[in-house]
N, C-alpha and C positions, 0 to 999 in steps of 0.2 A: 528281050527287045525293050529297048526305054519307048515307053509311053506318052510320058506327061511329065514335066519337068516345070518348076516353078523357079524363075530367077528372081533374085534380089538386088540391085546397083543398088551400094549405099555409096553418099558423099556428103560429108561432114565439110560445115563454112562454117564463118561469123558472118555477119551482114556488114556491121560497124560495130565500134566500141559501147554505141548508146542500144543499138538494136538487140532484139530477145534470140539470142541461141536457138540455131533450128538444127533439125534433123531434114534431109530430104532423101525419099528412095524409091527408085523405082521396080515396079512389079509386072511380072511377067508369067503370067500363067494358062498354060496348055491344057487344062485338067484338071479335075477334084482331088486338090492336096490336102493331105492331114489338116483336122482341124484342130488347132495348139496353137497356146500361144509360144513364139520366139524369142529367147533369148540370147541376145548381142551385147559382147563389148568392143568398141571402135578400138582401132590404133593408131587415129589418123599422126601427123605431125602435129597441126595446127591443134585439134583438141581430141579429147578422147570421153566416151559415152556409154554409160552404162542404159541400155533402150528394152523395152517390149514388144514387140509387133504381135497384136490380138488375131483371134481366130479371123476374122473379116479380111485380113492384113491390113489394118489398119493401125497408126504408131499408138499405143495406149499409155505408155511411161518412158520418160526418160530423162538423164541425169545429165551433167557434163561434173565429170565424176576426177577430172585431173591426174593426179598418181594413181588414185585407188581403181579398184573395177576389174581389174583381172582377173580372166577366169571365173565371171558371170557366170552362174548357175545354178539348177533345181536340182539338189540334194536332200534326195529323202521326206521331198515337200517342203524343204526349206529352201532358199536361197545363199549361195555364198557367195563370198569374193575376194579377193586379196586385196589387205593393204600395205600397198608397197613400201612408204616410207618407216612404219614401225615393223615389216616384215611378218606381220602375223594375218590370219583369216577372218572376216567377220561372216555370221549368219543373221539372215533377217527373216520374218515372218514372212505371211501373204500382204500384210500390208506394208512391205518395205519399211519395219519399224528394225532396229538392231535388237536380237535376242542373246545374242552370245558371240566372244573371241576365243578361237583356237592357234593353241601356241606351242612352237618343237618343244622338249626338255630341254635339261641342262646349258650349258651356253650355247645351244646350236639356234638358228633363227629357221625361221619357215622361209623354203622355197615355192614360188607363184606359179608353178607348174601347172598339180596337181593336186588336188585332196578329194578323198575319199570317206561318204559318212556312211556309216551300216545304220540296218534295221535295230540295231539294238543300242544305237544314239553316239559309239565307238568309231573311230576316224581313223583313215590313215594319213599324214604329214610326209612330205619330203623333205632332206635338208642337206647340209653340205659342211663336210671338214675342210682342213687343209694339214697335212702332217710333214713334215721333213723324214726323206727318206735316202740313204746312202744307193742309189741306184746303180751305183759302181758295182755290187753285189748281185745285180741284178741282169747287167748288162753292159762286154766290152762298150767302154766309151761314157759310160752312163754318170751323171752329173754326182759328186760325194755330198751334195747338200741340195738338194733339189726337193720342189712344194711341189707336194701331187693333192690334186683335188681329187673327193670322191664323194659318193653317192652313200648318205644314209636314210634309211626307210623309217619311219616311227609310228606304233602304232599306239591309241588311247582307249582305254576304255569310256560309258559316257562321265565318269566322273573326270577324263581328264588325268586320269593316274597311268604313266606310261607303262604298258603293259609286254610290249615287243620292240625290239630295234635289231634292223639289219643292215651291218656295215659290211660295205663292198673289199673292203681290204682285209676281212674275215674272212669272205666268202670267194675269193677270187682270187688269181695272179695277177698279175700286172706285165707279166713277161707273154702272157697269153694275148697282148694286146700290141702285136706290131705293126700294124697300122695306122699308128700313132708313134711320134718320132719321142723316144722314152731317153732320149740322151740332152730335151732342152734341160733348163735350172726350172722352169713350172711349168707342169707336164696338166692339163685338164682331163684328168684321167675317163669319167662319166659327163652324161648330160641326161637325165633323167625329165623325164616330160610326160610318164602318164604311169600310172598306177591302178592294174586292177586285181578285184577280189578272183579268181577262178571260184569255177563250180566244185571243184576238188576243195574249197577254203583257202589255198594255196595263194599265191602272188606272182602277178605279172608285172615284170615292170620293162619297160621302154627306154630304152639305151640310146639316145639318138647320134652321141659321138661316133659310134661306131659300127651304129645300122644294125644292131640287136637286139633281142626279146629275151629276158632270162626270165627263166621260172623259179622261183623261189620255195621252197617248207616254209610255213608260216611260224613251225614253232622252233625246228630246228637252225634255221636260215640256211640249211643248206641248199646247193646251187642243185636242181632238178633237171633242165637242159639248157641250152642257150640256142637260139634259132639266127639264124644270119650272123653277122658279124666273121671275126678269124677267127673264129672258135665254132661255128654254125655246125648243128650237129647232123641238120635235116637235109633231104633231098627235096627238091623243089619240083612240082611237073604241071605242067600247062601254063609255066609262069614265064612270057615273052622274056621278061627280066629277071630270070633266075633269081626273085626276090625282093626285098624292097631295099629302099635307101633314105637314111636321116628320115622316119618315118617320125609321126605323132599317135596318139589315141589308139590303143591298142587294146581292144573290148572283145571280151567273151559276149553273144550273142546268145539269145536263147537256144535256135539249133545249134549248139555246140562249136558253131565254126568259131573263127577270129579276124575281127576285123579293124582294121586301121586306114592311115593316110596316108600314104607311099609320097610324101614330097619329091620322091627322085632325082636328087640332087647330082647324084653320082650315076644315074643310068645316061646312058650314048645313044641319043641325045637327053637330056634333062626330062622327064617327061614327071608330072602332080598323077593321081589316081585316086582314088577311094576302092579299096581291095576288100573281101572275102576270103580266107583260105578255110579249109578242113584241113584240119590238123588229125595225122595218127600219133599218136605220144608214144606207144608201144613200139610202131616200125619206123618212126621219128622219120616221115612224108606227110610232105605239104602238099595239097592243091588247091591251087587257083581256080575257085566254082564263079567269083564272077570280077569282074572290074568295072571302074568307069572314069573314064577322063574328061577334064576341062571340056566343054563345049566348041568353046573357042581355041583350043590349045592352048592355052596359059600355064605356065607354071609358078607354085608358089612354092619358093623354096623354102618358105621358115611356116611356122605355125600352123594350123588347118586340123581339121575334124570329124569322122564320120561318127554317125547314128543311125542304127537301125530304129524305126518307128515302128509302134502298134500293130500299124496297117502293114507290114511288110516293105512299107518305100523306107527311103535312104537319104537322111539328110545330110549335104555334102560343104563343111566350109573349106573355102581353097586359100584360107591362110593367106600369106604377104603376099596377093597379087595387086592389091592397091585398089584403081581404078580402072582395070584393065578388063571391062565386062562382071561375068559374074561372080558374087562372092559367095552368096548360098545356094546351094541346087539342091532341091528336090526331085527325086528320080523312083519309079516304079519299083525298084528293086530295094 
């Protein structure tokens, strides 16, 4: 049963061309929530902000941060961020000083997803090809020169010296993927949007094209199972929506479960959530231990985030709802 829930209304203005950049947001709180501070990056139109909200909630930092900012966050006590226009990562101290940029290998650029730093200073990077493939071969109808986009995984040691890469048209078919109409001329094969380490060392990554979870061998790359999607290997139970849909952030949790963002783009009706499953990997069964939706019903259908905290609550961003009520929830669970 939710207890205590903490809202946040952010809404990002100018005043005028002469007037000082503000932040304003409002705060809503039912009960003693984690005391952290908050890290936010806006997407408004008008501008975008890289902010802090202190333990007090009060605003303590913030930027009007323009292209950069993506993907605001505390890694491994550092800070990072995407920078969009040169496509690579920067990290910064505690004092918002820049300490280092992280960059894919060979000609591939970094993608703004995700990034991952480990305890031993070793990153993971996401990135993206494009190859020409005779798809006629693949499939009546299927285009003789056609760009398929796909998902490569990179990983660093802390020197920086590329140490692992796993490419999805190694590890995969493409004919396994009919849900996706494989006979255009550029087919967006992946959409990759979170990466994480498992407790096995292994790799999850986040499939959002196609509302999948593959598990990954970290040394072999070979494919371990794939959850949801045409290919879903699992049985799902106590799950209203037999599973998720165009999910985001997809985190091994300390009890073992796994938990994500169910945007539910493709559930009837549309319904956003912040999901829990226990996962059996051996009888490949899913169950739904808890969920929680919008407050208000909103859905956001692009971007969004959970977090288990400390205390056991659950910090919930609901992604592209805009200004439509709340954007961050904290929730007892």
């Amino acid at each position: 049963m939710v207890r205590s829930i903490i809202i946040f209304s952010l809404f990002w203005s100018l005043v005028t061309a002469q007037s000082r950049e503000y932040i304003d947001f409002q705060v809503l709180v039912n009960d003693n929530p984690y005391s952290a501070n908050i890290f936010i990056h806006s997407m408004s139109m008008d501008s975008r902000y890289m902010a802090v909200i202190d333990p007090t909630l009060e605003l303590a930092w913030y930027i009007n941060s323009g292209p950069l900012g993506l993907d605001f966050k505390v890694n491994q006590e550092l800070l990072s961020y995407f920078h969009k226009p040169g496509q690579f990562w920067i990290l910064m101290n505690e004092y918002m000083i820049e300490t280092d940029t992280l960059e894919c290998a060979g000609q591939y650029l970094a993608d703004y997803h995700d990034i991952q730093i480990l305890e031993n200073g070793g990153y993971f990077l996401q990135t993206y090809d494009s190859i020409l493939v005779d798809m006629s071969t693949v499939l009546e109808g299927g285009d003789t020169s056609a760009m398929v986009h796909l998902l490569i995984i990179q990983e660093f040691d802390s020197s920086h010296s590329l140490i692992f890469e796993w490419n999805a048209w190694d590890h995969l078919d493409i004919a396994d993927y009919t849900n996706l109409d494989l006979t255009q001329n550029i087919i967006v094969w992946m959409h990759g949007n979170s990466i994480e380490i498992d407790i096995d060392e292994n790799i999850l990554i986040s499939n959002r094209r196609s509302s999948e979870v593959i598990k990954v061998d970290r040394y072999s790359g070979a494919v371990i199972w794939r959850m949801g999607g045409p290919k879903n290997e699992f049985l799902f139970i106590d799950d209203p929506f037999f599973g998720f849909s165009k999910q985001h952030d997809v985190r091994r949790i300390d009890n073992g479960n796994i938990t994500l963002f169910d945007n539910g783009n493709l559930h009837d009706p549309p319904r956003s959530r912040a999901v829990e499953y226990e996962i059996d990997e051996e009888e490949r069964i899913v169950t739904l231990v808890w969920d929680y939706e919008h407050p208000d019903g909103h859905v956001g259908l692009a971007m969004g985030s959970v977090q288990r905290l400390p205390n056991q609550n659950t910090l919930i961003n609901w992604g592209s709802i805009s200004d439509q009520g709340a954007i961050i929830t904290e929730v007892d669970h």
